[in-house]
N, C-alpha and C positions, 0 to 999 in steps of 0.2 A: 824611613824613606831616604833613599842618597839622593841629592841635588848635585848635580854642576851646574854653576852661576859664572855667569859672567857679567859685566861691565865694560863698556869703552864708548863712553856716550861724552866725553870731556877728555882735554888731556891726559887726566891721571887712566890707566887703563887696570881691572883684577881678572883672576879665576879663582873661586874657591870650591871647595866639597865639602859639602854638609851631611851630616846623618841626624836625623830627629834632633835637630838643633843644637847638634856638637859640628864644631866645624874644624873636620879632619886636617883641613890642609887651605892655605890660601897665598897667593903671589900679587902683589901689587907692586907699580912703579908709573913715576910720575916724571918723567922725563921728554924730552923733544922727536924722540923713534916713534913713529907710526903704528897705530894699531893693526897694520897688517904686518907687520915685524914683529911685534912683541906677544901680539893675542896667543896665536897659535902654540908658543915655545911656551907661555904662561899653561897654557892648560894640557899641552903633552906633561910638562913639570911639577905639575900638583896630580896628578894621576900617577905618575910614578912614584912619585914620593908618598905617598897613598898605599902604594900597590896596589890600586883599583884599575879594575877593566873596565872598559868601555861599555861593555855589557851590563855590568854591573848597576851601571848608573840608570834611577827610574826617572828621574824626571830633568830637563833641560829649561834654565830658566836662566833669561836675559832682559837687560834694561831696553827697553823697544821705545824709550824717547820721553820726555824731550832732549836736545839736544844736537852734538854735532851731527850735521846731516851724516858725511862721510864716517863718522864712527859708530853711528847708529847703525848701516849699514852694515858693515863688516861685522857689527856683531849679532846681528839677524842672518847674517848669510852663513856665520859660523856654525849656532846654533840651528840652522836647518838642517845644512851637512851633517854633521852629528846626530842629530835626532832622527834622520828622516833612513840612514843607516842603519839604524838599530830599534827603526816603527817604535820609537817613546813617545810622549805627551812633550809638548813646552810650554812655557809660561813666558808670554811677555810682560813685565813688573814696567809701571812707572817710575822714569828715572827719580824722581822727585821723591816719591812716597820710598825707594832703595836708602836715599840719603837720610830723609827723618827717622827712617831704624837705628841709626847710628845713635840717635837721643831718646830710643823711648825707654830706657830706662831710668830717665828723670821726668818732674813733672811739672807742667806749662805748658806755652805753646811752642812747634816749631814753626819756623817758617825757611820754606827750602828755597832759596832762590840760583839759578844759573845765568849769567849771562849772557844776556841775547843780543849785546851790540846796541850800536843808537840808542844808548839810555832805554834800554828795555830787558827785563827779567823775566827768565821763564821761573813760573811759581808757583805753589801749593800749600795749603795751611794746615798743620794738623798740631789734635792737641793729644799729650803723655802724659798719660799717670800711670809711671811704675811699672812698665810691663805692656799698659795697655795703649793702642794707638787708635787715633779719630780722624776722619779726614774732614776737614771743616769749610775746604772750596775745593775744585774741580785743578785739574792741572790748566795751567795761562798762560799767553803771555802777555805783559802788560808794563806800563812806564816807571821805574824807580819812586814817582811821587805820585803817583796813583798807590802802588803797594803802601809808602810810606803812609800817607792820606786814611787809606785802610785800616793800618794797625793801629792809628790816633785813634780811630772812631769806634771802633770793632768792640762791642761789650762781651764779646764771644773767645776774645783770644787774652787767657788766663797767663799774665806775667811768672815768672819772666819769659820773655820772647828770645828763642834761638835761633842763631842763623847759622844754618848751614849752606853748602854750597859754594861754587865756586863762583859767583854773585854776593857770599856774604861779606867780602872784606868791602867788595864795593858799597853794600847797603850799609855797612858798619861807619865808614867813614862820613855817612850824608847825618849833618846836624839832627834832622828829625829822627832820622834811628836813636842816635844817640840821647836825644833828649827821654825816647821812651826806656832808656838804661839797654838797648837791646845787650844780648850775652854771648860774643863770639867764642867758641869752643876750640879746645884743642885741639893742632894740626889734624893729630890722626883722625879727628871724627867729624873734620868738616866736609872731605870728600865723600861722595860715593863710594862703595865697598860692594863687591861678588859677595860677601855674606851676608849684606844687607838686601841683597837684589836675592837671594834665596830665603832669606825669611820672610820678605812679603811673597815673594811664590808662592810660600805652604799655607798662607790664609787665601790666596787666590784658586789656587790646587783647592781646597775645602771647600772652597765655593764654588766649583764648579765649572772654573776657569781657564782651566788647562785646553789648548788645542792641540791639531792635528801640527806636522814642520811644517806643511803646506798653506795650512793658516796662517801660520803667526807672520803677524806683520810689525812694521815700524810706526811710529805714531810721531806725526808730526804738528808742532803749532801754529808753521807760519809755511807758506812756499819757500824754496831755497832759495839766496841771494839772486843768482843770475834770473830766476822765474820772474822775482820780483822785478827789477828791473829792465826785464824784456815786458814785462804789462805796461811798468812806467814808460819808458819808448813809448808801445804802440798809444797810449793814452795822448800824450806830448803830439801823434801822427794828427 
């Protein structure tokens, strides 16, 4: 099965192409240009370099959240167009569960955290042994020393503890991480990845998870800033 994957749920933004879990072709960059600048030329350019058609591609799989609203966005509307041209299946992957692909070929816990502003992380726990991956809480969002407080207590999350994400330098630096020895990973595999976002598709695809373009939605954990603060007003009235 070929996958295009995409990502741009954070700064860093990918595309990749996968086939039964070779991954033909992938573009990443982590730069200050827009996911509507960069998305598109990323996955016209792994396509060509591929020389794969559009056609060709069975299944359309993107990170549908958490994360930045606006890039969550852009890459749900990408992936409809595409998919919805060419009547395919899509997969929306948890942004979260895309990044712990990145470590499940070691064994422990991960713990994927994003930052969500105001001392608060979007997050998810899974544990890796070797190949295989466990999801051991729901996708969140929740306070830096709530997480923290967590992983002290948790008889469930087998050391060493990884962080991934673009939340884990922040969780790395706070004394209580530290003290639990947490394990921050090399650059490359602290981000999100398009081929991480297409290997949980194929266990979500198995399971029966693929939708219609017209489905697939964005998956959000909090209202967006302005929503929030338009409640706060009228509450304040």
């Amino acid at each position: 099965m070929r996958i295009l994957a995409i990502d741009s749920s954070a700064t860093a933004a990918s595309a990749a192409l996968v086939e039964d879990g070779k991954v033909l072709g992938e573009f990443y960059i982590n730069t200050k240009l827009t996911h509507s600048q960069t998305l598109m030329p990323m996955i016209t350019n792994v396509l060509q370099c591929t020389r794969t058609e559009l056609s060709e591609v069975d299944l359309f799989a993107v990170s549908a959240g958490p994360g930045s609203f606006t890039g969550i966005r852009i890459g749900i509307a990408s992936m409809k167009g595409l998919a919805m041209a060419q009547n395919k299946p899509c997969v929306g992957v948890s942004t979260l569960e895309a990044m712990a692909e990145n470590l499940s070929h070691l064994k422990g816990t991960v713990c994927a955290v994003m930052d969500a502003r105001c001392q608060q992380v979007y997050n998810a726990v899974f544990a890796v042994d070797h190949g295989k991956m466990e999801r051991l809480t729901p996708d969140r969002a929740l306070s830096v020393e709530s997480l923290a407080k967590e992983c002290e207590e948790s008889k469930n999350y087998e050391k060493p503890l990884y962080l991934v994400g673009d939340g884990a330098k922040l969780c790395y630096n706070i004394e209580r991480f530290q003290e639990l020895g947490a394990v921050l990973p090399p650059e490359p595999l602290i981000y999100q990845r398009a081929c991480g976002v297409a290997k949980a598709a194929v266990r979500i695809y198995e399971n029966g998870g693929a939708v219609s373009a017209a489905a697939l939605m964005p998956v959000y954990l909090r209202l967006p800033q302005a929503e929030r603060e338009l409640k706060k007003r009228m509450k304040e009235k």
